[in-house]
C-alpha positions as CSV (number, residue, x, y, z in Angstrom):
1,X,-5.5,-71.8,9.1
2,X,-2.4,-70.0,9.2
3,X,1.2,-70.7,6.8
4,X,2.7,-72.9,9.6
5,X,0.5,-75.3,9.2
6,X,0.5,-75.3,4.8
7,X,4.7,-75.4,5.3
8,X,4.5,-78.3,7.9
9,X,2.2,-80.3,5.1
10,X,4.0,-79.2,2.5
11,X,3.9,-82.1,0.2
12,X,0.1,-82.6,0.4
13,X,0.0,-78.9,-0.1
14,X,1.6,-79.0,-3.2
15,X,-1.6,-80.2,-5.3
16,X,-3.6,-77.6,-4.4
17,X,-0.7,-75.1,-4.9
18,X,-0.3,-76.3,-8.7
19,X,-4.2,-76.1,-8.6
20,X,-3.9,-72.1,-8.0
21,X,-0.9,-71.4,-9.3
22,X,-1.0,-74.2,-12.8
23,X,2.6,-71.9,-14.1
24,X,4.9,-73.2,-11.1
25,X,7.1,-76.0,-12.0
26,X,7.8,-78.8,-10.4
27,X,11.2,-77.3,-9.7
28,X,9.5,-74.2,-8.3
29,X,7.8,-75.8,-6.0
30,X,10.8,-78.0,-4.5
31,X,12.6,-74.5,-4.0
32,X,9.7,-73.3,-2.1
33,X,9.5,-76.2,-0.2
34,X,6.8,-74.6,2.1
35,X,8.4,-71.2,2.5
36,X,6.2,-68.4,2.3
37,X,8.1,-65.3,0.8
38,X,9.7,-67.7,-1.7
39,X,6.4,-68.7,-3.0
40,X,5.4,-65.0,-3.4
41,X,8.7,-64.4,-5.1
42,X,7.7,-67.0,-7.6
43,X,4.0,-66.0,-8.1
44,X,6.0,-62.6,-8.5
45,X,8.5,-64.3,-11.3
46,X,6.0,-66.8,-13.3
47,X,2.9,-64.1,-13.0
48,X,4.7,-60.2,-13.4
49,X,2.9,-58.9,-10.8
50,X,4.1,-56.9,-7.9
51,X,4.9,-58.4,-4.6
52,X,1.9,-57.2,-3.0
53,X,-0.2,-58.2,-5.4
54,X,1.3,-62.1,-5.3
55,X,1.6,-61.4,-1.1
56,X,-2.6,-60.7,-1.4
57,X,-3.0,-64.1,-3.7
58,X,-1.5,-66.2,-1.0
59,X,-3.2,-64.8,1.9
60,X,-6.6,-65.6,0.1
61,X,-5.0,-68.7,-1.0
62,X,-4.2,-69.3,3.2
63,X,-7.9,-68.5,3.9
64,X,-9.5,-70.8,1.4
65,X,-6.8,-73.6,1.8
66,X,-7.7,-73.2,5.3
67,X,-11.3,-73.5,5.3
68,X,-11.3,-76.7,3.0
69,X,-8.3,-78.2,5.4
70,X,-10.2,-77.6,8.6
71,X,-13.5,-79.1,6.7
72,X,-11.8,-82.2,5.8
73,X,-10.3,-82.5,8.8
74,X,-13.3,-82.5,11.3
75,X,-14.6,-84.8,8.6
76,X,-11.7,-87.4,9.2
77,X,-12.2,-86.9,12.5
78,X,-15.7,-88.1,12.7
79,X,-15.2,-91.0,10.4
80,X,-12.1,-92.1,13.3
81,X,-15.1,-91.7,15.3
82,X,-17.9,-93.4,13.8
83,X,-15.0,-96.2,12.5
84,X,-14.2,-96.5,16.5
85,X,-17.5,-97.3,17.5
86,X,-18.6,-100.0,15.0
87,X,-15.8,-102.4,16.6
C-alpha cells in the first residue's frame, strides 16, 4: 500500500491513525486531512521526536496499514463473490 491510497480513504483511515497515534486530536487529524508531511509534523509536535524519527513511524505505519487493508480487501472481495453466486 502506498500514502495515495491512506489520503484517498482518509476518513476510514482516521481510526486506525488515532489507534497508533492515541495523542492526535480530533483537530489534528482534520488539519491533516490525509496529508502526509503534516501528519509527521504532528507525530513530530504531540510526540518530541525528530522528523525522521516520526517520517520512520509512518512508513511502518504505511506497511502495516497496508497489509491489513489489502487483507480485508481480498476478503470483501470474495464475500461479493460468494454473495454473487448464491442468487
Amino acid at each position: 500500500m502506498n500514502w495515495d491510497r491512506i489520503e484517498g480513504k482518509w476518513k476510514q483511515s482516521v481510526g486506525k491513525v488515532k489507534e497508533k497515534w492515541g495523542k492526535l486530536t480530533d483537530d489534528d487529524l482534520d488539519v491533516i486531512a490525509g496529508k502526509r508531511d503534516q501528519l509527521v509534523g504532528k507525530i513530530q509536535e504531540r510526540y518530541g521526536i525528530a522528523k525522521d524519527a516520526a517520517e520512520k513511524q509512518v512508513d511502518e505505519f504505511v506497511r502495516a496499514y497496508g497489509s491489513t487493508a489489502d487483507t480485508d480487501d481480498r476478503t470483501k472481495e470474495r464475500e461479493r463473490a460468494h454473495g454473487a453466486g448464491k442468487q
